[in-house]
Backbone as CSV, one residue per row, in Angstrom:
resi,resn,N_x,N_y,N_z,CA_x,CA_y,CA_z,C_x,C_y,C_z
1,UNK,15.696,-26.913,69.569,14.735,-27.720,70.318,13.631,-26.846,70.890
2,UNK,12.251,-27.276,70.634,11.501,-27.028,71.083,11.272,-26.912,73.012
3,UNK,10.875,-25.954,74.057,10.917,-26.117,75.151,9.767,-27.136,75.889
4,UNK,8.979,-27.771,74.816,8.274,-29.153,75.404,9.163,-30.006,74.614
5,UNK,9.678,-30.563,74.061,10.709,-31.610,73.389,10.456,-32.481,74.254
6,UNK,9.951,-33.745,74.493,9.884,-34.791,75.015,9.302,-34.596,76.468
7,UNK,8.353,-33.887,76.851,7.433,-33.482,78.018,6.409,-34.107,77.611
8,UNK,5.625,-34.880,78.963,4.639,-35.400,78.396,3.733,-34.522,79.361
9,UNK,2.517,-34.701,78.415,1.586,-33.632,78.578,0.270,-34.411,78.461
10,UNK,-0.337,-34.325,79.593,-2.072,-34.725,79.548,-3.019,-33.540,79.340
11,UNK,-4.165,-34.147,77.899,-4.653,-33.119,77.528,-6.987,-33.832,77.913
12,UNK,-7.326,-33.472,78.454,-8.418,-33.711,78.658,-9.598,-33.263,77.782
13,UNK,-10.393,-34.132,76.983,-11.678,-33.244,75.887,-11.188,-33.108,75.021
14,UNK,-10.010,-33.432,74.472,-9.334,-34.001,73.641,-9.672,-34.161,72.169
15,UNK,-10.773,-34.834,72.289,-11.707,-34.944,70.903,-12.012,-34.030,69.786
16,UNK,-12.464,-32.825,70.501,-12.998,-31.595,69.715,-12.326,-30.751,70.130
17,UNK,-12.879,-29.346,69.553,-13.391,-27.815,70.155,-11.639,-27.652,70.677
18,UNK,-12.021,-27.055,71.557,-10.459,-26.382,72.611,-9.502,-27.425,73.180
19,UNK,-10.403,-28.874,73.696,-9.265,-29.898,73.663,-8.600,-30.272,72.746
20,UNK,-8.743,-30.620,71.523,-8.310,-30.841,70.000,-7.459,-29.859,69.907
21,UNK,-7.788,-28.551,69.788,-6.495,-27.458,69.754,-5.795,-27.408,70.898
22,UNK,-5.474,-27.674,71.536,-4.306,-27.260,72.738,-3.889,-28.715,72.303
23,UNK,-4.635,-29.977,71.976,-3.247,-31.002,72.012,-2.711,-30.934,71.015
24,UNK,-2.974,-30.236,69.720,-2.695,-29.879,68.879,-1.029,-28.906,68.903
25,UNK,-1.460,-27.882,69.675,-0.636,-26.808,69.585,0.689,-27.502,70.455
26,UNK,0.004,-28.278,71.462,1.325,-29.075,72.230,1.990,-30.157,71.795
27,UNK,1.297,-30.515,71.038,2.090,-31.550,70.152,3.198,-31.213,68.918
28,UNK,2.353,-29.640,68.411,3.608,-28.978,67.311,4.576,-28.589,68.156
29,UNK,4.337,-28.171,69.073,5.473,-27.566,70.217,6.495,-28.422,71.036
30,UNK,6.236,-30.111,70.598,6.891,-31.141,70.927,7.087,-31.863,71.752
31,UNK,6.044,-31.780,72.368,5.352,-32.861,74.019,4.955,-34.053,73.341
32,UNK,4.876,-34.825,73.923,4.064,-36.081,73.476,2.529,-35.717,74.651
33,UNK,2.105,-35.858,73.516,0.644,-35.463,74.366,-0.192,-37.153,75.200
34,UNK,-0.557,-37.003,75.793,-1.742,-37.878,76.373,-2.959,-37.565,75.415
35,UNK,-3.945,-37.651,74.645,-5.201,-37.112,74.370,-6.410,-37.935,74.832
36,UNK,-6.443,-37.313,75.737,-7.827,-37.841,76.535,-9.254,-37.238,76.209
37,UNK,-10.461,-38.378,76.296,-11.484,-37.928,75.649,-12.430,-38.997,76.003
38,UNK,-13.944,-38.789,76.540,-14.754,-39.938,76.443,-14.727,-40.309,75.302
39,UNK,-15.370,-40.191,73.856,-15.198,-40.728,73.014,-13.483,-41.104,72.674
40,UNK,-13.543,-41.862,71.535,-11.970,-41.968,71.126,-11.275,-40.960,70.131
41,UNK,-10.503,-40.080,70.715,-9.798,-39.304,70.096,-8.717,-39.522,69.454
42,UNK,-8.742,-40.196,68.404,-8.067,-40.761,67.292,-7.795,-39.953,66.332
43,UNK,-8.976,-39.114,66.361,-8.547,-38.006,64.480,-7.727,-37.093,65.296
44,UNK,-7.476,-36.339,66.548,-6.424,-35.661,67.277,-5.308,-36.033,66.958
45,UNK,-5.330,-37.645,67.814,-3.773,-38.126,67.267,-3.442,-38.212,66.212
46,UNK,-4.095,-38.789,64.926,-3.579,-38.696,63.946,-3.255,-37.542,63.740
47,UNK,-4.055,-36.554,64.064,-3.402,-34.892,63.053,-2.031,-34.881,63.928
48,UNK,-1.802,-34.812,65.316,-0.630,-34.571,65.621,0.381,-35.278,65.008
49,UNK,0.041,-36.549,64.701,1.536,-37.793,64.170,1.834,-36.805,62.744
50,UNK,0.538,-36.367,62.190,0.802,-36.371,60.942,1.757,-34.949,60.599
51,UNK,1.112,-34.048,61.584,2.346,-32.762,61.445,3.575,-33.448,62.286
52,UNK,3.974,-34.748,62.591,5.305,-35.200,63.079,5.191,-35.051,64.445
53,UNK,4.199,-34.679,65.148,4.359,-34.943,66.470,4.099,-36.366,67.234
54,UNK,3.921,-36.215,68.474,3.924,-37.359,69.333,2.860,-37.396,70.240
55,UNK,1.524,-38.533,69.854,0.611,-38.578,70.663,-0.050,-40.084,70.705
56,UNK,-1.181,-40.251,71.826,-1.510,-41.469,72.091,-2.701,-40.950,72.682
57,UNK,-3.976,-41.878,72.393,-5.428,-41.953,72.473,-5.798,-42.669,73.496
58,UNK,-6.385,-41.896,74.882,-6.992,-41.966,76.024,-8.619,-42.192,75.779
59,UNK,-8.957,-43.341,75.728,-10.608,-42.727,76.404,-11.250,-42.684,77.623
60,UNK,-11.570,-41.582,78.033,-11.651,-41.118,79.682,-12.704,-40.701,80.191
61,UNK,-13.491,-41.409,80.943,-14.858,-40.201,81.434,-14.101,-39.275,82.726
62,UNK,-14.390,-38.213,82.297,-13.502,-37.263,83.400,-13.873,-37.806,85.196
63,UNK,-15.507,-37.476,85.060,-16.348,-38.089,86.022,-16.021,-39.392,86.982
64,UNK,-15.404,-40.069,86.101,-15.464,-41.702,86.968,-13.757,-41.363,87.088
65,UNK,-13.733,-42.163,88.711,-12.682,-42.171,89.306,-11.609,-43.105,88.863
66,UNK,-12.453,-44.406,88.239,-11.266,-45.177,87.771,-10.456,-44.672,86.367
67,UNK,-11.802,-44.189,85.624,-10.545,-44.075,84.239,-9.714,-43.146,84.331
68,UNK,-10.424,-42.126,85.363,-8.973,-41.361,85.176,-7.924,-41.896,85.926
69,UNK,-8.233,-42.471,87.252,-6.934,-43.066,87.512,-6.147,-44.047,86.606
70,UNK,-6.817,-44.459,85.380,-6.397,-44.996,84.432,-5.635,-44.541,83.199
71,UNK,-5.793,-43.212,83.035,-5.628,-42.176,82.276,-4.022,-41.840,82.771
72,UNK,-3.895,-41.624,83.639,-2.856,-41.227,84.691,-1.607,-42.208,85.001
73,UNK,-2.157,-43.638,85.070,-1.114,-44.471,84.834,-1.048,-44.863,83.443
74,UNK,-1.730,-44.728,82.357,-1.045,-44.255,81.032,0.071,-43.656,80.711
75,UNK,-0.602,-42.553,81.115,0.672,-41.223,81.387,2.178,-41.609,81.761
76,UNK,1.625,-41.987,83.091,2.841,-42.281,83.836,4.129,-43.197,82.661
77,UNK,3.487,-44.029,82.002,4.013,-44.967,80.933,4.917,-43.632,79.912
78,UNK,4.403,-42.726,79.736,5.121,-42.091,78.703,6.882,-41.489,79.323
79,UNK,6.163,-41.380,81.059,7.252,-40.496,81.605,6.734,-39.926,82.550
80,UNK,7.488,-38.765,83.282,7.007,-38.150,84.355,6.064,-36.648,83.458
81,UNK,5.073,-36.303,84.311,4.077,-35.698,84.081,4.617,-34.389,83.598
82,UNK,4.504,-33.222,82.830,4.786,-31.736,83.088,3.934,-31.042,83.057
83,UNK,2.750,-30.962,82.650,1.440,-30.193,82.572,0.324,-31.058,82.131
84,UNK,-0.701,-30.770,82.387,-2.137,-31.015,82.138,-3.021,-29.896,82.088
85,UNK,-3.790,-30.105,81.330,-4.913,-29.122,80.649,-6.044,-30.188,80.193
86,UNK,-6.843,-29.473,81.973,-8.452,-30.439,81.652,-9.529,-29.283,80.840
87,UNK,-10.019,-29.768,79.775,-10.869,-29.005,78.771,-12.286,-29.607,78.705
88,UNK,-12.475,-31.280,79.062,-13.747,-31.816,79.615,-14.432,-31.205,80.185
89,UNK,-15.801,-30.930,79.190,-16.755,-30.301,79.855,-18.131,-30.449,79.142
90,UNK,-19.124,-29.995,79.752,-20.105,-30.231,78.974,-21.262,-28.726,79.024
91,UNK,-22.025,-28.214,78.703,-23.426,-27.211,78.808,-24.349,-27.315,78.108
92,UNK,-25.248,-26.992,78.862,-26.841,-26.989,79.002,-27.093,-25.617,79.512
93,UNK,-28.357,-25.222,78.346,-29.360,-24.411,78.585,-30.543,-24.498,78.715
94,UNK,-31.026,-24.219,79.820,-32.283,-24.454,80.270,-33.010,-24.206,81.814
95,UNK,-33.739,-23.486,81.673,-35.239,-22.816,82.433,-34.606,-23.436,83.797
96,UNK,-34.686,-22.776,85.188,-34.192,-23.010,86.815,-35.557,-24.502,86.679
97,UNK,-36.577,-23.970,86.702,-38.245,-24.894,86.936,-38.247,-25.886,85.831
98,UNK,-36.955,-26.471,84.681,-37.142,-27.047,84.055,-35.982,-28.219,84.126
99,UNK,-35.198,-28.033,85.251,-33.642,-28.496,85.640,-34.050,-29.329,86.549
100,UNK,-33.762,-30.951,86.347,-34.237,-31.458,86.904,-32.716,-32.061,88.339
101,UNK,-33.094,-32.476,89.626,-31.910,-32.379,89.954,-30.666,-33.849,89.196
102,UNK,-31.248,-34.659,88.581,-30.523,-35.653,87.372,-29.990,-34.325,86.861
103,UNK,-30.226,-33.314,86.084,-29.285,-32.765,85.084,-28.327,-31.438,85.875
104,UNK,-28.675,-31.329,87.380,-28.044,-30.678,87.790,-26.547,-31.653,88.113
105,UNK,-26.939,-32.696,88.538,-25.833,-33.566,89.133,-24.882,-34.047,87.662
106,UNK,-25.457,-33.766,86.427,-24.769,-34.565,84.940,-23.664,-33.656,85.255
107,UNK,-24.357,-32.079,85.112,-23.441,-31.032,84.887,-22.415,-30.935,86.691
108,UNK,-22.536,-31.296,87.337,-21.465,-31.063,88.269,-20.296,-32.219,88.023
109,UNK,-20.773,-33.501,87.746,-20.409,-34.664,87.816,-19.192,-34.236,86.743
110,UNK,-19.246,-33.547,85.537,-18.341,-33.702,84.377,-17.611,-32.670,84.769
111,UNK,-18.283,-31.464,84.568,-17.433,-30.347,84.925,-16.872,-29.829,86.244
112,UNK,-17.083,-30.285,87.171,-16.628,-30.458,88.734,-15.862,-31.418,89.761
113,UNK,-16.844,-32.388,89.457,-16.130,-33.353,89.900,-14.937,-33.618,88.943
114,UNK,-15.068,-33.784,87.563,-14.108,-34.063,86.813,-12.760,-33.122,86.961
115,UNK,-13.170,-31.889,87.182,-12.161,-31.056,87.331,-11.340,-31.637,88.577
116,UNK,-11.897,-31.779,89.850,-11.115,-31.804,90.786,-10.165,-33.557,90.549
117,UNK,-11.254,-34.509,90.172,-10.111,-35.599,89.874,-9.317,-35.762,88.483
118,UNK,-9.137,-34.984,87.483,-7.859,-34.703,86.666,-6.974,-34.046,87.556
119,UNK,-7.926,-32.465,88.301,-6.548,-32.259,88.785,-5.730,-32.865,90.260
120,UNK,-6.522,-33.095,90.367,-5.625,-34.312,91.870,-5.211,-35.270,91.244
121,UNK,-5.172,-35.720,89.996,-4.062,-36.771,89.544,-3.261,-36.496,89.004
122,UNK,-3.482,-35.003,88.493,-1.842,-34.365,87.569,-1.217,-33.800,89.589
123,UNK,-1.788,-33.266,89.687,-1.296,-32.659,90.896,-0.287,-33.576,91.662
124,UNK,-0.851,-35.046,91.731,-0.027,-36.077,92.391,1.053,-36.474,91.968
125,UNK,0.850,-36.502,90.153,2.057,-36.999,89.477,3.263,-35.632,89.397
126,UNK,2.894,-34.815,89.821,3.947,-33.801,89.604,4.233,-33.004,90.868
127,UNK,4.090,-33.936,92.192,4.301,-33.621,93.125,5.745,-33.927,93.418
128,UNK,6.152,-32.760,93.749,7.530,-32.545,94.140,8.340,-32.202,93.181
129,UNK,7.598,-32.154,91.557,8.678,-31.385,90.724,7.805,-30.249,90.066
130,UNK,8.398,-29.415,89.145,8.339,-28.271,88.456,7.086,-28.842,87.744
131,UNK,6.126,-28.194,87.721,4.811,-28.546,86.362,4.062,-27.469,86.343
132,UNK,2.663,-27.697,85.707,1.972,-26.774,85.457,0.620,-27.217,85.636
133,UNK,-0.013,-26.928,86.086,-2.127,-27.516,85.716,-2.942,-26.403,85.214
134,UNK,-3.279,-26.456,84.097,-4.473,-25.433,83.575,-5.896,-25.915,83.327
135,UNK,-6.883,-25.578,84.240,-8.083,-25.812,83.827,-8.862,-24.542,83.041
136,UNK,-9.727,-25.293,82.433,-10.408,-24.479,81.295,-12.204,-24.454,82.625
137,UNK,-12.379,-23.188,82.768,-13.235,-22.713,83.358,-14.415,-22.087,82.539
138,UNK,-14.582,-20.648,82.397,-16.013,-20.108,81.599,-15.246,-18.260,82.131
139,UNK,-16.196,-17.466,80.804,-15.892,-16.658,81.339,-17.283,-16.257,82.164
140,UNK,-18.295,-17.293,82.169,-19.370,-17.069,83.032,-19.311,-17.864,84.436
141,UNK,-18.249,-17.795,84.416,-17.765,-17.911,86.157,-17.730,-16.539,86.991
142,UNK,-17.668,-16.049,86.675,-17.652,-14.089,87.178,-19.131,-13.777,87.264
143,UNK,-20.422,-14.097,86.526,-21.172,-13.571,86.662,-22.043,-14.239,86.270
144,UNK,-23.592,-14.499,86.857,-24.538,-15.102,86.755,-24.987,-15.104,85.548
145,UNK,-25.955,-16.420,84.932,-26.488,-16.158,83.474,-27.718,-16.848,83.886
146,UNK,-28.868,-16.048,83.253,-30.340,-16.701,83.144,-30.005,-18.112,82.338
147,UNK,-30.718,-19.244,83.181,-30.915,-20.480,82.057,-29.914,-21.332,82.297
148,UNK,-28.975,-20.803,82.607,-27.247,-21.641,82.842,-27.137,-21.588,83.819
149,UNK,-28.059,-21.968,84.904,-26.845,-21.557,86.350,-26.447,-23.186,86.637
150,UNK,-26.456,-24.251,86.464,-25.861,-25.458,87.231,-24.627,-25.063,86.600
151,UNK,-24.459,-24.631,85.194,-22.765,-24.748,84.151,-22.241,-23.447,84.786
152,UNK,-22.608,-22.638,85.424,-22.325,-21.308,86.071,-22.108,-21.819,87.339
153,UNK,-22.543,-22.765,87.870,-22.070,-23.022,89.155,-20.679,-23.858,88.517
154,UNK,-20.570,-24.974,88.135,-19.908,-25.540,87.881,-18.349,-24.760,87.959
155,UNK,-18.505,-23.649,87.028,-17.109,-23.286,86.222,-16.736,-22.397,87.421
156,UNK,-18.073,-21.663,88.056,-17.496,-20.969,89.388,-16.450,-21.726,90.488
157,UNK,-17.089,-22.902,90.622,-16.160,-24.302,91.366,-15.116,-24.624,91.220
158,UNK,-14.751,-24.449,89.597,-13.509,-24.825,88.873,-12.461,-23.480,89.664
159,UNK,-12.904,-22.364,89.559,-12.134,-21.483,90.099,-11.499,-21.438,91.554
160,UNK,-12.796,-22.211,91.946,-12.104,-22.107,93.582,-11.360,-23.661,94.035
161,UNK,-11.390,-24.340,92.916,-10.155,-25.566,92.930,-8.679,-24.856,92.763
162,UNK,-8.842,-23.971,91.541,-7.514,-23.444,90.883,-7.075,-22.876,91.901
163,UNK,-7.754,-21.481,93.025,-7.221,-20.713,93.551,-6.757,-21.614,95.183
164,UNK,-6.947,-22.252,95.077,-6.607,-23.319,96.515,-5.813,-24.066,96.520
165,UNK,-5.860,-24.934,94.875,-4.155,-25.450,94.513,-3.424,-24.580,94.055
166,UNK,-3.199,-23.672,93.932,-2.621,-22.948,93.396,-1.663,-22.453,94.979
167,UNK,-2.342,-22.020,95.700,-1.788,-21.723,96.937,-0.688,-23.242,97.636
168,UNK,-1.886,-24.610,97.634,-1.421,-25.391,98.361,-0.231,-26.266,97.910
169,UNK,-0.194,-25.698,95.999,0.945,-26.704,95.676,2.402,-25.886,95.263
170,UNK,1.825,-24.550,95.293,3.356,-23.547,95.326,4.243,-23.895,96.061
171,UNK,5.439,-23.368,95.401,6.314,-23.045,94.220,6.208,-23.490,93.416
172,UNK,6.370,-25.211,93.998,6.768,-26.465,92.587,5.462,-25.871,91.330
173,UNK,4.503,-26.273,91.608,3.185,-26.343,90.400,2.168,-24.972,90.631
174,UNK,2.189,-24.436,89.252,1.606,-23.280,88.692,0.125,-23.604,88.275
175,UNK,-0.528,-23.266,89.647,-2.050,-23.799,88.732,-2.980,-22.651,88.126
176,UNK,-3.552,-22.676,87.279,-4.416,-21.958,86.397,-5.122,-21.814,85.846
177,UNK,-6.304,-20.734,85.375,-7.194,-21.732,84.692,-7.742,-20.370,83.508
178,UNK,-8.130,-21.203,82.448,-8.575,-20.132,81.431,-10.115,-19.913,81.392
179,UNK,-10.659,-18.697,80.956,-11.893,-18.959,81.067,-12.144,-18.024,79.728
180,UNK,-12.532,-18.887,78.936,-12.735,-18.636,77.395,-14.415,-18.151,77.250
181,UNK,-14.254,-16.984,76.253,-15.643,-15.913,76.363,-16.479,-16.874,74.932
182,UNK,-17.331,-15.970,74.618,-17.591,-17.458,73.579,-16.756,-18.020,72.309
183,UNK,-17.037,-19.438,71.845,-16.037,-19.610,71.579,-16.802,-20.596,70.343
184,UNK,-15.882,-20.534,69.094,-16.701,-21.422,68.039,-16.513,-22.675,68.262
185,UNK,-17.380,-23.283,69.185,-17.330,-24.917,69.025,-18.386,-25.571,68.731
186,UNK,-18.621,-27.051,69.018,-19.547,-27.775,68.933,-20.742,-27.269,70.503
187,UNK,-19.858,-26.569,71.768,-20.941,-26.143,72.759,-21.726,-24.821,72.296
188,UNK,-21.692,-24.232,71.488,-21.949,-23.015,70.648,-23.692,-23.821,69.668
189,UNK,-23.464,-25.167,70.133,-24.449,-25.582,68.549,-25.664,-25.568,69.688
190,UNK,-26.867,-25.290,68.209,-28.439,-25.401,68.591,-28.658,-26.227,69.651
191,UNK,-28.387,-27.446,69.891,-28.546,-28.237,70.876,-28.429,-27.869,72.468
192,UNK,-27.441,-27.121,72.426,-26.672,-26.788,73.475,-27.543,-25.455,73.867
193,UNK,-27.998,-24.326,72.690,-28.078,-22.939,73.050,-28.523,-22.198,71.983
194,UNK,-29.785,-21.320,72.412,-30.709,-21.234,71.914,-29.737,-20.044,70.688
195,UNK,-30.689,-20.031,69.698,-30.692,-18.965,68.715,-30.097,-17.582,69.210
196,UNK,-30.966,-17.051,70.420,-31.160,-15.864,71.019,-29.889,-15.640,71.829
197,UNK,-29.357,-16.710,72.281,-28.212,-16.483,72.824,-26.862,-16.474,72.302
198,UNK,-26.914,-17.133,71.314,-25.804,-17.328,70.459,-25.530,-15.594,69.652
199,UNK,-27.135,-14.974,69.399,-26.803,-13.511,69.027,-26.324,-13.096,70.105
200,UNK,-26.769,-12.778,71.472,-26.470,-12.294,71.953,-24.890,-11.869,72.711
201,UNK,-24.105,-13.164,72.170,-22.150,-13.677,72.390,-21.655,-12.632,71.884
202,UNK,-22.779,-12.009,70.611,-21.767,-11.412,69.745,-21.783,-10.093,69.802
203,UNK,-22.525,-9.557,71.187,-22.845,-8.322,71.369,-21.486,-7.592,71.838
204,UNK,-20.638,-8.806,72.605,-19.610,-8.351,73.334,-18.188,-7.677,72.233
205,UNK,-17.171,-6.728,72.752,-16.785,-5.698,72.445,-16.166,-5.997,71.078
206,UNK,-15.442,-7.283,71.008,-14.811,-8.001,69.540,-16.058,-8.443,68.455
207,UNK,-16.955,-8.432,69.033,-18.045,-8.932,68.091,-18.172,-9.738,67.051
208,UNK,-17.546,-10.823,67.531,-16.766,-12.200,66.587,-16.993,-13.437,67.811
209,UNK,-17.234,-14.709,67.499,-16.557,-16.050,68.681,-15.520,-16.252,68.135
210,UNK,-14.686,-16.341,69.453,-13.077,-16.476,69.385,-13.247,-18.323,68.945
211,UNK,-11.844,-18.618,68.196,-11.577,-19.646,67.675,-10.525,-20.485,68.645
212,UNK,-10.966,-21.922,68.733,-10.466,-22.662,69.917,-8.852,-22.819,70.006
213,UNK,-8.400,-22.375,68.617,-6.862,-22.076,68.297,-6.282,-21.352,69.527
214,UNK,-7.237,-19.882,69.527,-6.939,-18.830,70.490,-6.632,-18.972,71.660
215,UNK,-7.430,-19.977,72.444,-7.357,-20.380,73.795,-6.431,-21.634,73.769
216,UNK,-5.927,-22.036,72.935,-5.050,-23.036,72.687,-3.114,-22.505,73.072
217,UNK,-3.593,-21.249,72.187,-2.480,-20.785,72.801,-1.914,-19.978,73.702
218,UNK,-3.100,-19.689,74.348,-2.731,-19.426,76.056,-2.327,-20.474,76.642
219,UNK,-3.140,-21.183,76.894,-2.532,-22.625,77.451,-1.495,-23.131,77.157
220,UNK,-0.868,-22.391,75.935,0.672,-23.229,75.767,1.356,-22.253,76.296
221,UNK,1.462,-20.720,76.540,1.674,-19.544,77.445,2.030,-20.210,78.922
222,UNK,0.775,-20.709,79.038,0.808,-20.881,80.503,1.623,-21.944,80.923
223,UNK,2.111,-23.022,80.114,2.600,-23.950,80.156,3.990,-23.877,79.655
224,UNK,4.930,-22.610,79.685,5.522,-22.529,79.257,6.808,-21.675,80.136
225,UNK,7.818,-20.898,79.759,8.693,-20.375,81.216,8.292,-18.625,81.197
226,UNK,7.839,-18.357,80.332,7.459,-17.186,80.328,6.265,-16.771,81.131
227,UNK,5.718,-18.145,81.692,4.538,-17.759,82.553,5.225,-17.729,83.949
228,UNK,6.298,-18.113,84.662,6.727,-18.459,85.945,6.119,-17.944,86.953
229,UNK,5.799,-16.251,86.769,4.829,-15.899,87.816,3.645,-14.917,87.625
230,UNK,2.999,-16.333,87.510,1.720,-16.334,87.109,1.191,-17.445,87.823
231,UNK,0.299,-17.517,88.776,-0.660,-18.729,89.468,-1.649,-18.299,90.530
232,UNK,-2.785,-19.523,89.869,-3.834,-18.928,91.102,-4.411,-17.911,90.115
233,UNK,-4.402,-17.632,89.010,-5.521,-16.640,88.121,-6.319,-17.260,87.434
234,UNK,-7.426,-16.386,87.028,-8.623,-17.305,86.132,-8.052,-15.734,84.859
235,UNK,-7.981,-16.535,83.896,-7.559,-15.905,82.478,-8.471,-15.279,81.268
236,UNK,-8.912,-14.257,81.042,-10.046,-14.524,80.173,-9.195,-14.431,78.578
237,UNK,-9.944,-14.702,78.200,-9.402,-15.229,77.164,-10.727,-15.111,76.107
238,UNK,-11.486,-13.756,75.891,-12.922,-13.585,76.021,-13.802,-13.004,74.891
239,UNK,-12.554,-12.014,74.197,-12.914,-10.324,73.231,-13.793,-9.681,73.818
240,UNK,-13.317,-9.250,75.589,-13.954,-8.619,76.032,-15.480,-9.016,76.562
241,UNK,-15.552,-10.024,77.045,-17.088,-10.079,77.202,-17.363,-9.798,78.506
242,UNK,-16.375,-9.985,79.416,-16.575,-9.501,80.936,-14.863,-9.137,81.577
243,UNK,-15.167,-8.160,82.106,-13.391,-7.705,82.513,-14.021,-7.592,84.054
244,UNK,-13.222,-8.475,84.480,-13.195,-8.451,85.826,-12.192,-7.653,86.561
């Protein structure tokens, strides 16, 4: 038996990129996953059913208070909670004098606010027993970036959620959070980030973007008994792009 064998597991962003792989990896590993996602994350679940695992399709704006409280009594339907891993997120690049405060508030709203209400609803459901919460942060939470600072504020925020639950919900729940250096996804595309910067990811010491597999399986690390003491850290997870 697998050590998730019938753990249910809420996975946030679900859809693509690093959410897609961690519900992925938790689903081969034998959780029944939650897969949560604004859009509908359906091709997730299917891949999990289809390697024989166990999953079910959330659509969630992290942001709004009801779906996730909706998300959560889903959950609750599968069983009692054991980990969550919020991966909802969104970035933007673009000029301080060109940020309007609408796109400062998009980017807090998903990646901030969202963070704190996934994790105050895993936090609640696994209050008073053994669990885990991993949020997915940045590894540009450590250090300022021209062009990015609302998503630099953001992921900085995410950190100081982790390091506060992390304190306030010890022993029982291990909170944590990864902060992945660049990484081949759909936030990697033209839309998102310019030409110039995308060379510039690859300056760092591995000189490759890590694959969302990679950070997939930290998060199953962390979610697992080999992590026990471990909480309250931000993880990089990076090829070196910033060592704190």
């Amino acid at each position: 038996m697998n050590w998730l064998d019938r753990q249910t597991v809420v996975i946030t962003g679900a859809g693509r990129g690093i959410g897609a792989a961690c519900a992925q990896a938790f689903g081969a590993a034998g959780a029944e996953v939650m897969c949560a996602d604004l859009n509908d994350p359906a091709d997730t679940v299917r891949a999990i059913q289809d390697a024989g695992g166990q999953a079910k399709a959330v659509q969630c704006d992290v942001s709004d208070e009801g779906s996730v409280l909706s998300l959560f009594e889903e959950a609750a339907k599968a069983g009692p909670l054991n980990a969550a891993v919020n991966c909802a997120g969104i970035i933007d690049e673009r000029p301080l004098l060109k940020t309007s405060a609408a796109d400062f508030d998009r980017m807090i709203a998903v990646n901030l606010r969202g963070s704190f209400l996934v994790g105050r609803e895993a936090l609640r459901a696994m209050q008073g027993r053994k669990g885990r919460l991993i949020m997915v942060a940045s590894d540009l939470a450590y250090y300022g970036r021209e062009t990015f600072s609302p998503y630099v504020a953001s992921k900085h925020g995410v950190l100081g959620l982790v390091r506060s639950w992390a304190k306030e919900f010890a022993p029982e729940v291990l909170v944590n959070a990864l902060c992945p250096g660049p990484i081949d996804t759909a936030m990697l595309a033209a839309e998102h980030m310019s030409p110039e910067w995308r060379e510039k990811e690859l300056s760092i010491p591995l000189a490759r973007f890590g694959q969302p597999e990679e950070i997939a399986q930290m998060a199953l690390f962390l979610a697992g008994p080999n992590a026990n003491y471990i909480t309250g850290q931000g993880i990089g997870v990076n090829g070196g792009s910033i060592m704190p």
